[in-house]
C-alpha positions as CSV (number, residue, x, y, z in Angstrom):
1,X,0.5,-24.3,-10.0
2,X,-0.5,-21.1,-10.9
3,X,-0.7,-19.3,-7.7
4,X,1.2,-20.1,-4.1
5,X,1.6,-18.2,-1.2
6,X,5.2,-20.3,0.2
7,X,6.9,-23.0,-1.2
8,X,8.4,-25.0,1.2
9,X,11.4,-27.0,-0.7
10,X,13.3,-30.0,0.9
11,X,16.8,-28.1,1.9
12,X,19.3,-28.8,-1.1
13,X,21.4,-26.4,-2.3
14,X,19.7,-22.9,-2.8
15,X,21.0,-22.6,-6.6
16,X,18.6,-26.0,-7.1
17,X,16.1,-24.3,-5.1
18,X,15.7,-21.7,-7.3
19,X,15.7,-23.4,-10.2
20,X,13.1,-25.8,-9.3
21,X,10.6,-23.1,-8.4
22,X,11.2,-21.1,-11.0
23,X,10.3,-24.3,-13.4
24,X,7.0,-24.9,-10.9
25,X,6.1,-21.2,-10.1
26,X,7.3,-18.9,-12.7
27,X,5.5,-16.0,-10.9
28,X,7.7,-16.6,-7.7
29,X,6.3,-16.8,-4.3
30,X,8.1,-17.0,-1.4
31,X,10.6,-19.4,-0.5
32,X,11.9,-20.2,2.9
33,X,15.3,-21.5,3.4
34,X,16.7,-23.0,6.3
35,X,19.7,-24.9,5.8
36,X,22.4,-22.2,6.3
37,X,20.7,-21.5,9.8
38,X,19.4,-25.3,10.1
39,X,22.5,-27.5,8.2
40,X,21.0,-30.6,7.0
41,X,18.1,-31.9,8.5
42,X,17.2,-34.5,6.1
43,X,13.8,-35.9,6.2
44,X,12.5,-33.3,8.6
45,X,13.3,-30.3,6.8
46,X,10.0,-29.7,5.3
47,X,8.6,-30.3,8.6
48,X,10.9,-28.1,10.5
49,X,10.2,-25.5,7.7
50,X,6.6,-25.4,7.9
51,X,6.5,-25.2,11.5
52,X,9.3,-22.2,11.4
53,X,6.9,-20.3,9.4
54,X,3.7,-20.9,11.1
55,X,5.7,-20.2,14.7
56,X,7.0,-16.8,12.9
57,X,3.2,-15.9,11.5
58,X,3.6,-15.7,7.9
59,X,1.4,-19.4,7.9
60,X,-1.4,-19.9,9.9
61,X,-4.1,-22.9,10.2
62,X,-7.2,-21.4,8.8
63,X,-6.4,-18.8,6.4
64,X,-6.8,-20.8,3.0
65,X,-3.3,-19.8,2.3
66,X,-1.7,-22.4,-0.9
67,X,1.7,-23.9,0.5
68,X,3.7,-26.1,-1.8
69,X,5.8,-28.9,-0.3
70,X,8.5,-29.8,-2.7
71,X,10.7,-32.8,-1.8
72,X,13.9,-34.1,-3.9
73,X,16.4,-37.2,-3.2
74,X,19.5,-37.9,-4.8
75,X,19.6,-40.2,-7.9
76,X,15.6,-39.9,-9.5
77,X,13.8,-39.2,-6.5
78,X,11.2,-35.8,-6.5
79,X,7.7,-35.2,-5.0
80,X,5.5,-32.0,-4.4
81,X,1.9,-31.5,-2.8
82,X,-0.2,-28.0,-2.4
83,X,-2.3,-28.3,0.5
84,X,-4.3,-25.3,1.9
85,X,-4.2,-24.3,5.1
């Protein structure tokens, strides 16, 4: 993962947040969060997230930009994806 334009984490704590992406994207990229304005909305925080930022224009359908999607559970449980919009 050399290059993103957003990561777009499930919504645990920030601290993890951080520390995650900065193990995935040691360059940085931005990094929405949501939960202090959002609490916890479980399985549709990634969702909810993605949608916030294409609603607010910094994603849009079309533009080839590189979003990760980084989800984590508690216990073992940890996913990503890039897809390009």
């Amino acid at each position: 993962m050399d290059h993103m334009d957003m990561l777009i984490p499930h919504q645990i704590s920030k601290s993890l947040i951080l520390q995650i992406a900065s193990s995935l994207l040691p360059g940085g990229c931005p990094i929405p969060i949501t939960a202090n304005e959002l609490g916890n909305t479980g399985s549709a925080a990634i969702p909810v997230t993605l949608y916030r930022e294409m609603e607010q224009g910094r994603l849009s359908l079309g533009t080839q930009q590189d979003v990760g999607l980084f989800g984590a559970a508690s216990g073992l449980g940890i996913g990503h994806i890039r897809m390009r919009l």
